[in-house]
C-alpha positions as semicolon CSV with decimal commas, in nm:
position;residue;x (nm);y (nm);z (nm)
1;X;0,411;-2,038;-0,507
2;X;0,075;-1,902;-0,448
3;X;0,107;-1,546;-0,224
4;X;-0,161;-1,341;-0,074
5;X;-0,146;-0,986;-0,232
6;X;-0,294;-0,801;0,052
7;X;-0,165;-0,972;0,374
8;X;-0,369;-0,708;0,616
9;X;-0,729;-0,820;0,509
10;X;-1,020;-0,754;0,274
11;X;-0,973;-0,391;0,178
12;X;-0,758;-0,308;-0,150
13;X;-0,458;-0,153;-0,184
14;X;-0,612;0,124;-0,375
15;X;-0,739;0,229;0,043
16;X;-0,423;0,371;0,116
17;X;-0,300;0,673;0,103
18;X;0,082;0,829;0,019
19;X;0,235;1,031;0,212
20;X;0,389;1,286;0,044
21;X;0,824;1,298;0,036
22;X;1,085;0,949;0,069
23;X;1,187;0,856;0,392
24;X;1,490;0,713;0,546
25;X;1,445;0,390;0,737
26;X;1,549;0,594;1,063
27;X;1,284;0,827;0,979
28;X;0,969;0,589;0,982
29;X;0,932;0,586;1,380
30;X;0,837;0,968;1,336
31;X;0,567;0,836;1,076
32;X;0,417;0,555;1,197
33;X;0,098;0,575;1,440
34;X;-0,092;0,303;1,623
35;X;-0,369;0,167;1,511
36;X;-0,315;0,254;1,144
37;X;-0,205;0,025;0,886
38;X;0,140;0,105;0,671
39;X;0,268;-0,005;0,351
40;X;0,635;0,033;0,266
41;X;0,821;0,003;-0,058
42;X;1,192;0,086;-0,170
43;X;1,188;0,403;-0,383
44;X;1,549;0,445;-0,463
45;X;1,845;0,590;-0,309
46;X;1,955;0,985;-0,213
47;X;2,328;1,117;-0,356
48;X;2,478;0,999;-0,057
49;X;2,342;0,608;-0,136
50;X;2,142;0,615;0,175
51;X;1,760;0,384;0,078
52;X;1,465;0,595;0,066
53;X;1,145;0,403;0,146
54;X;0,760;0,578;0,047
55;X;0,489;0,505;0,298
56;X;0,137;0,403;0,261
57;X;-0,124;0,414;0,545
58;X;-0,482;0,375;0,570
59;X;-0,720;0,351;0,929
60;X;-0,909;0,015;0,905
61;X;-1,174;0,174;1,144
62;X;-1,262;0,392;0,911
63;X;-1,465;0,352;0,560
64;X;-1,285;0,377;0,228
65;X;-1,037;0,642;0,243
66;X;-1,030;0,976;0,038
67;X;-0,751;1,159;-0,156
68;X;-0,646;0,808;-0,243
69;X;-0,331;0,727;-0,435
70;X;-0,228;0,363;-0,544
71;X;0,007;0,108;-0,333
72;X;0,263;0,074;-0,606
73;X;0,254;0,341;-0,844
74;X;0,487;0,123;-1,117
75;X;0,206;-0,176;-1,113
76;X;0,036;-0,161;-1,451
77;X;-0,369;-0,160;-1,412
């Protein structure tokens, strides 16, 4: 089965940027913003098993973003 990589368009995933820290899934509506573009991927678990998600984002009005960090940190170049 043949996938798209990058579902939301022609920019890379090396265009968005971490934000710093893990969240829990209750804790994205206090990150997320309109108009921007996220990226979510499981990063583990906290001592009391709750998941811990890291977030990507990037503004697709804006030109190729700085302070950039990959989409998936474990992917081999």
């Amino acid at each position: 089965m043949d996938q798209d990589k990058n579902p939301t368009g022609s920019t890379t995933d090396d265009e968005f940027i971490r934000l710093p820290g893990l969240f829990r899934r209750w804790e994205i509506e206090r990150v997320i913003e309109p108009g921007k573009d996220f990226h979510f991927e499981d990063a583990g678990e906290a001592s009391d098993g709750t998941p811990l998600l890291a977030v990507y984002w990037r503004d697709p009005n804006e030109g190729p973003a700085t302070n950039v960090a990959p989409a998936n940190p474990r992917r081999s170049p």
